[in-house]
N, C-alpha and C positions, 0 to 999 in steps of 0.2 A: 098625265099627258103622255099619249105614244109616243116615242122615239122615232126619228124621223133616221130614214130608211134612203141613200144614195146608190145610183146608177151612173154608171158611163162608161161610155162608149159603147154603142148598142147592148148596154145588157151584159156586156163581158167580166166587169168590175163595178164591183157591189159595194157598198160598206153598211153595213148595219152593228149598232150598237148591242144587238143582243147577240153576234155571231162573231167569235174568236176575239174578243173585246173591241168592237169595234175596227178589227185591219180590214185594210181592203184585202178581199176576197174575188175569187172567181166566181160567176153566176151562183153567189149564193152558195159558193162548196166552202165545206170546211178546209180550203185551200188557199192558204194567201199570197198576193201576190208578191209579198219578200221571201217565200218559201220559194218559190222561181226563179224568182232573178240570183237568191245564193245558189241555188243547183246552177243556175248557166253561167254565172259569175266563178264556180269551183270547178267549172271545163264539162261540165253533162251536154251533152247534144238535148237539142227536142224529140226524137226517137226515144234515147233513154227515159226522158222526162215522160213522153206519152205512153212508153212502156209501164213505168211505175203507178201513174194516175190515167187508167185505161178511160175514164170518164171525159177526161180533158179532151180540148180539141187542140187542134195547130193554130188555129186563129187565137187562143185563149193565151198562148205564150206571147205571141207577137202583143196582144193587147196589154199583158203586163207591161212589156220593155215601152211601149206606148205612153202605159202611166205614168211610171218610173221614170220617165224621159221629158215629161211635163210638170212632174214633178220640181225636178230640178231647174226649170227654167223661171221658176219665181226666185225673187230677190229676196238674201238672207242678213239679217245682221247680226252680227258677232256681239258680246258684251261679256266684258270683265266682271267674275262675282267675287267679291272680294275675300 
């Protein structure tokens, strides 16, 4: 059976099982999107970031913090392993 292949957000945020063990990625780059959010989270601007990944676009960072952002708004539950 193929491995079934995720998009979202037009195309910006990818997840495929055969690329960087399945993280979510940027369109398909060998660049994931917790590789972004730790650069802006350790104080990088998107200049710097766009500097380093000349590939990247401005739209691709916004669309990580987008993820990451939806990510967080589902419901977690904590459990005790003994």
């Amino acid at each position: 059976m193929k491995p079934i292949k995720f998009s979202y957000l037009d195309g910006r945020i990818t997840i495929d099982p055969d690329l960087c063990n399945g993280k979510p990625t940027i369109r398909g780059k060998r660049i994931t999107v917790q590789t972004i959010v730790e650069f802006l989270s350790a104080g990088e601007t998107e200049k710097e970031i766009l500097n380093q990944y000349p590939s990247l676009e401005k739209q691709d960072i916004h669309a990580c913090l987008v993820f990451a952002s939806k990510l967080m708004d589902h419901k977690y539950a904590l459990q005790e392993i003994a």
